[in-house]
VEXBA-435553 format. One line per field, with one value per residue (C-alpha): residue number from 1; residue in one letter; y, x, z. Coordinates in steps of 0.1 Angstrom, whole numbers. Last residue first. Layout:
REM VEXBA-435553
resi: NUM ... .
resn: A ... .
py: Y ... .
px: X ... .
pz: Z ... .
***
This chain:
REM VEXBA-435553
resi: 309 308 307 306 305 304 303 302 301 300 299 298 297 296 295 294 293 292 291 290 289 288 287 286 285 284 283 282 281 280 279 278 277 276 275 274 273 272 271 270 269 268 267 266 265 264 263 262 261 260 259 258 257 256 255 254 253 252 251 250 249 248 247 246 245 244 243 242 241 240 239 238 237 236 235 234 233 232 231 230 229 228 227 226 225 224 223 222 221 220 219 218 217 216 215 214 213 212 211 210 209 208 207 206 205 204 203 202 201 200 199 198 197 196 195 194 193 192 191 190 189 188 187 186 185 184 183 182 181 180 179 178 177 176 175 174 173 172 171 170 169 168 167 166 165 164 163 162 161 160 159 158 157 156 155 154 153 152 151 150 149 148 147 146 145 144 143 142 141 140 139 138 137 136 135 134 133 132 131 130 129 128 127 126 125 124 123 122 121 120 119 118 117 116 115 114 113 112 111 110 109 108 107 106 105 104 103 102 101 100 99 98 97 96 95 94 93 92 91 90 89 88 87 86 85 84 83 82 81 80 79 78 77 76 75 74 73 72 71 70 69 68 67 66 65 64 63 62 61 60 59 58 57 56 55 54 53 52 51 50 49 48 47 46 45 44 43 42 41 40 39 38 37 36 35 34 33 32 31 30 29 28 27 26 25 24 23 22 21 20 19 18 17 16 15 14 13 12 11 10 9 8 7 6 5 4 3 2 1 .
resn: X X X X X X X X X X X X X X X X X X X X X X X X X X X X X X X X X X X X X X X X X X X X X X X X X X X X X X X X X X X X X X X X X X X X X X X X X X X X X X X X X X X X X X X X X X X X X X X X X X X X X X X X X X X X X X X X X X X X X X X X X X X X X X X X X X X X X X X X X X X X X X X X X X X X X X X X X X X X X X X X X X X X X X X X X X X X X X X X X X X X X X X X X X X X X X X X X X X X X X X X X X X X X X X X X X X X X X X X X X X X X X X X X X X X X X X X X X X X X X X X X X X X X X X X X X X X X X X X X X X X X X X X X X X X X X X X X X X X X X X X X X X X X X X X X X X X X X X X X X X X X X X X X X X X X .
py: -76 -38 -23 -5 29 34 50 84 77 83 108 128 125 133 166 175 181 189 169 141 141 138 111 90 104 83 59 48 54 36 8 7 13 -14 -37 -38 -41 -71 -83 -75 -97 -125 -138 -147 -157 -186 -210 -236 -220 -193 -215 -226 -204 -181 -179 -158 -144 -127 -122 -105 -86 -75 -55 -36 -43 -29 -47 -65 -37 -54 -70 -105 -112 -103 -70 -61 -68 -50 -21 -17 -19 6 31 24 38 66 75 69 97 122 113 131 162 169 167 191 213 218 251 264 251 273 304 320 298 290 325 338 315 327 366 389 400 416 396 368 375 378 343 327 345 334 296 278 273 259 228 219 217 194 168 173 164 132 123 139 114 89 91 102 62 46 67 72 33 28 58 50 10 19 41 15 -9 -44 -35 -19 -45 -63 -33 -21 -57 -58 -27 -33 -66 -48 -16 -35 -6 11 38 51 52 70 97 102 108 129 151 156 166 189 208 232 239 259 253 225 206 228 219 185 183 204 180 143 155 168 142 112 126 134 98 80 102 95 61 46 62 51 16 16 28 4 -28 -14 -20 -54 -66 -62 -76 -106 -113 -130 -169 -174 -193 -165 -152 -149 -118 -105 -123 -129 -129 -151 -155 -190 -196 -204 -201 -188 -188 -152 -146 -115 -89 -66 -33 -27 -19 11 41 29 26 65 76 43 41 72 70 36 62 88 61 40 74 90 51 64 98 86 56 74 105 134 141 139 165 188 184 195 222 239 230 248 278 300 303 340 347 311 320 294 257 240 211 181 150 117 113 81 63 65 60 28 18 24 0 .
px: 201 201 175 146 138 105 79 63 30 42 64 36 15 39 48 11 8 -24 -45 -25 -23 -61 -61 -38 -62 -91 -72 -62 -100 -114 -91 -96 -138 -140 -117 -135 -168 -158 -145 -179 -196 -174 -168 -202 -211 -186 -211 -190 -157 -165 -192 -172 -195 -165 -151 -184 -187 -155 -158 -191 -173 -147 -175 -190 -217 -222 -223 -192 -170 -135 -108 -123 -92 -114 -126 -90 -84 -115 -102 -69 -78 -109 -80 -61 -88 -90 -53 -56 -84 -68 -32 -45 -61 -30 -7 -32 -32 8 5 -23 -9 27 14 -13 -12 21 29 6 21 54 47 72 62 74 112 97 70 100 111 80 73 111 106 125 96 75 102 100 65 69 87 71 37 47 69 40 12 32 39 -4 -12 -2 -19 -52 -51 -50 -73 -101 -102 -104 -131 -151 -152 -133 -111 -79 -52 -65 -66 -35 -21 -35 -24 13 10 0 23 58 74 101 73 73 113 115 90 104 142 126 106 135 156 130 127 156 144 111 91 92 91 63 43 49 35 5 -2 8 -17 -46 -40 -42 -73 -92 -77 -94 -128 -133 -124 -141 -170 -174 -167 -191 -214 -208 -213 -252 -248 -228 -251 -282 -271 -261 -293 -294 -304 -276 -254 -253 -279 -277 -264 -299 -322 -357 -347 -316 -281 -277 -298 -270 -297 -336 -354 -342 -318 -306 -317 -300 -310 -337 -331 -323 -333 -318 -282 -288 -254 -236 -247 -239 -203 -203 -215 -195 -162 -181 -189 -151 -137 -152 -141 -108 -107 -127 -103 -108 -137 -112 -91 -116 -126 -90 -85 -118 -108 -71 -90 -58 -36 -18 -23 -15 17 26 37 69 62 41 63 42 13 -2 30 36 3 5 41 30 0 .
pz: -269 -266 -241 -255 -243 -225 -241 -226 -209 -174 -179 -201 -173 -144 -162 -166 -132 -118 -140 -139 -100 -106 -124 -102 -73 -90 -104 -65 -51 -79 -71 -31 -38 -60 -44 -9 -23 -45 -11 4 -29 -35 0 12 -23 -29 1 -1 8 34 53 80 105 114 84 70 102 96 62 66 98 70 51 79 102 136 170 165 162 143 160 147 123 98 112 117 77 68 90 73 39 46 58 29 9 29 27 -14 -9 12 2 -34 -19 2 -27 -43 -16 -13 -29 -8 28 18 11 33 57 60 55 78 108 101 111 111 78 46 44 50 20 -1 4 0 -38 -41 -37 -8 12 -18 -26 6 10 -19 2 31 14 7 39 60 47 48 86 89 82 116 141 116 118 150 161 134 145 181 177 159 185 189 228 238 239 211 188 200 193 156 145 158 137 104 108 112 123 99 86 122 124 91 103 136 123 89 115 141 112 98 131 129 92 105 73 59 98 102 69 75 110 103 70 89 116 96 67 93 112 84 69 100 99 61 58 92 85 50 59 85 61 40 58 55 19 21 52 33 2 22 39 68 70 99 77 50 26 -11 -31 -48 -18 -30 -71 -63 -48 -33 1 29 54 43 77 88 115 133 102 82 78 59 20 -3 19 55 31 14 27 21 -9 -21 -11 -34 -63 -59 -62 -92 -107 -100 -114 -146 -151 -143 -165 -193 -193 -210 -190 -160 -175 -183 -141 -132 -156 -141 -107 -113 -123 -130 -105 -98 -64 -48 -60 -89 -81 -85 -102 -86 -73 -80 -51 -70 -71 -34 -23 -45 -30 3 0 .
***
């Protein structure tokens, strides 16, 4: 997952005074109807977010028990039931608010953090060397098992979920943006306006947080889908909150009752889930990287030199 952020967030030129862009949304959104790929993994992503918001308007949330157990997908229950006679469609759109939740509030929390920390190591050099050390040795941890002890130690609930993985995520979040709040602090625009005020604050917020937005924008949503990586993979180990439903709970369950083999559906359709928001999520912020820096396209689509034989 660190190589995908990493290739998403590709370095971004050196930006423009805040002052002088030029409709960057407008460029942004005629670059994603250029793009089927981008413009299409943007519906799939909008429309997974929509069902999650209108989940209590598209079916009733799932039931304890219902006579139908194991039934194969059909006309009375669209993805099949599990061992309990619940229906699966049920669980996979109500799984997705969870999902949602967890997502958004965790990389919030993760951007917010790895952001303010970035940004200040950028900017008031004496700090950088503490925020590289502290960055490297968080990144160095094995991420998975230290997840799975703090969520042991402190109890299955949601909360627990957003604070692990929001604790483990906002490291990547400050190496990316470091590095191109770097490149803004030692532009001339940013030097001048030292030399105007005493005030460092007003020029991180007035110059530095601006140029570095579209790095942010992109680790928001390849930070969220890692975040629903994350907490499908402690709900299947049984670290997940078992008194609401989200799509590694199905897999849980799923395991739990022995039923994960014979009965294909109880797998296919929250892990389908799962991969359709993570990959729309990843072309998504690709696409917009694109948009924002044209360099990175053309590098990317420029043919590779052939090696002699």
């Amino acid at each position: 997952m660190t190589e995908s952020i990493t290739s998403a967030v590709a370095p971004l030129a050196a930006p423009a005074p805040p002052e002088r862009a030029s409709r960057p949304s407008s460029a942004t959104w005629l670059h994603f109807r250029r793009e089927p790929l981008g413009l299409g993994s943007l519906v799939v992503l909008v429309g997974l977010v929509l069902v999650a918001v209108l989940a209590p308007l598209i079916t009733d949330a799932p039931a304890s028990y219902g006579p139908d157990v194991l039934a194969a997908p059909g006309g009375a229950h669209w993805f099949g039931t599990d061992s309990l006679g619940r229906d699966v469609f049920a669980e996979v759109v109500w799984g997705s608010r969870q999902s949602l939740l967890v997502a958004v509030a965790a990389s919030a929390i993760a951007i917010a953090v790895g952001t303010a920390v970035a940004v200040v190591g950028a900017y008031f050099r004496r700090l950088d060397t503490l925020v590289t050390v502290v960055v490297d040795l968080v990144l160095a941890l094995p991420v998975l098992p230290l997840m799975i002890l703090v969520a042991a130690l402190v109890g299955p609930s949601t909360t627990t979920i957003i604070a692990v993985v929001a604790a483990f995520s906002w490291p990547e979040v400050t190496r990316i943006v470091r590095s191109q709040a770097l490149t803004v602090v030692g532009l001339p625009y940013v030097d001048a306006a030292r030399l105007m005020t005493t005030s460092p604050w007003w020029i991180i917020s007035r110059h530095v947080l601006p140029a570095v937005t579209p790095v942010v924008v992109v680790s928001v949503v390849v930070t969220a889908s890692r975040a629903v990586l994350s907490a499908a993979g402690l709900a299947f180990l049984g670290l997940g909150d078992p008194n609401t439903w989200s799509w590694g709970r199905i897999l849980y369950e799923a395991q739990q009752s022995g039923a994960m083999s014979s009965a294909w559906w109880l797998t296919l359709f929250p892990s389908l889930a799962i991969f359709l928001l993570v990959l729309s999520a990843t072309l998504v912020s690709t696409a917009y990287n694109d948009a924002r820096n044209p360099q990175a396209r053309r590098a990317r689509r420029r043919p590779r030199p052939q090696k002699d034989r």
